[in-house]
C-alpha positions as CSV (number, residue, x, y, z in Angstrom):
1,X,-18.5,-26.5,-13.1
2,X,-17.1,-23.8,-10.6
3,X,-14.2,-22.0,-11.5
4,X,-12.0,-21.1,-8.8
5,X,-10.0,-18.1,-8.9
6,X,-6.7,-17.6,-7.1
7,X,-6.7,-14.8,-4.4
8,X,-4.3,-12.3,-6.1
9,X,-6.1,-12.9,-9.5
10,X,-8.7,-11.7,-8.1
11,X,-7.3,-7.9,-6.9
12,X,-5.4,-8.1,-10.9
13,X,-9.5,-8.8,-12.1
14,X,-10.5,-5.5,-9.9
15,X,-8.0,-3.4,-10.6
16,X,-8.6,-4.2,-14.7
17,X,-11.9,-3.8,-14.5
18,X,-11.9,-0.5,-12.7
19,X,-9.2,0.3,-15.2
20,X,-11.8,-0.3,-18.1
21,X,-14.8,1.5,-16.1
22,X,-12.6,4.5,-15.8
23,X,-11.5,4.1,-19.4
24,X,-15.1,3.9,-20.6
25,X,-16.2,6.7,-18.6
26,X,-13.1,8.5,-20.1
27,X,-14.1,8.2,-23.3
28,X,-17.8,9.1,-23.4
29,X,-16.7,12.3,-21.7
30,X,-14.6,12.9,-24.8
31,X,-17.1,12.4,-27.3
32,X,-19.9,13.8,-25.4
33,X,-18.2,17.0,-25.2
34,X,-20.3,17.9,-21.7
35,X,-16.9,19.0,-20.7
36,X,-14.3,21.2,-22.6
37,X,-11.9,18.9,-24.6
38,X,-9.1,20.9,-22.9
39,X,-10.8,19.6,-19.3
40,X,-11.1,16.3,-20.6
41,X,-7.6,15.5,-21.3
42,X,-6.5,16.4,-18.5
43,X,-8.6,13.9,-16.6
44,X,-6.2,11.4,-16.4
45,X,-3.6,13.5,-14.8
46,X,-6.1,14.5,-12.0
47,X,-6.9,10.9,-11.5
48,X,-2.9,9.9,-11.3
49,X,-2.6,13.0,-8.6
50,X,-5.6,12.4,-6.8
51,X,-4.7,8.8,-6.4
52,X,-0.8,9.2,-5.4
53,X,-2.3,12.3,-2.5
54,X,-5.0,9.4,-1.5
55,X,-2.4,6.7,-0.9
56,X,-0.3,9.8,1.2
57,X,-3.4,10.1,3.0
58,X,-4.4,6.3,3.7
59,X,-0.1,5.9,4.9
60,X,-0.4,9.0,7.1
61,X,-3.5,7.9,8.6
62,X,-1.8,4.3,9.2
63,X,1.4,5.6,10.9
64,X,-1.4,8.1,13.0
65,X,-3.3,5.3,14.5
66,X,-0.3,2.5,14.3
67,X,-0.8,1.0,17.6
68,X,2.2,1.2,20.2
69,X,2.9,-2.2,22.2
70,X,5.5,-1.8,25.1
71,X,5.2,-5.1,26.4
72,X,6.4,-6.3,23.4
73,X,9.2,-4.0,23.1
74,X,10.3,-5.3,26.3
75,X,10.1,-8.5,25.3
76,X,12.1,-7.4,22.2
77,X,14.8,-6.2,24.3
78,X,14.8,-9.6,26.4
79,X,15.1,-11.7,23.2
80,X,17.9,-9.4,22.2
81,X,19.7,-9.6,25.4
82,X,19.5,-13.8,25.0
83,X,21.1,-13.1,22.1
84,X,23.9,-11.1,22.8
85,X,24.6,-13.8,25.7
86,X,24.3,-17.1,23.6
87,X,26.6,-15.2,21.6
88,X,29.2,-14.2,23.5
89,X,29.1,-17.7,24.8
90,X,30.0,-18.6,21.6
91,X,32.8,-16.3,21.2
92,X,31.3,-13.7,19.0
93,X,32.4,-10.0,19.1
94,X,28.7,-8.3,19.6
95,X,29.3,-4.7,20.5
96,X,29.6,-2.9,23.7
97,X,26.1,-3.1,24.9
């Protein structure tokens, strides 16, 4: 018997178990005491931080190399100037452009 599991079920299954890893890693640093107990509760707030300036990072780096494509920006404007035309055909007010 195969169980197959739907695509986003499967990110919700990775994201819990990293959740738990992280938890469980968490923990034993607690009750180990290899780090100060003042460190240790602060871990989670690092993680939060470090996380939220990772996901800054990974959108800055996307809008770096976001790829520019002016054929289809004049093909943009084309469409937009069909538009405007079937529309005024139509009787509708578009603007002055």
């Amino acid at each position: 018997m195969v169980i197959v599991i739907a695509n986003p079920m499967k990110h919700v299954l990775k994201i819990l178990s990293l959740l738990v890893v992280i938890s469980a890693l968490w923990i034993g640093l607690l009750q180990a005491s290899i780090i100060p107990r003042s460190h240790t509760w602060l871990l989670p707030i690092y993680f939060v931080v470090s996380l939220g300036c990772y996901g800054l990072l990974m959108v800055g780096v996307g809008l770096m190399q976001f790829p520019t494509c002016p054929q289809e920006a004049l093909l943009l404007q084309q469409d937009i100037a069909e538009a405007k035309d079937f529309l005024k055909q139509k009787g509708v007010d578009v603007g002055s452009e």
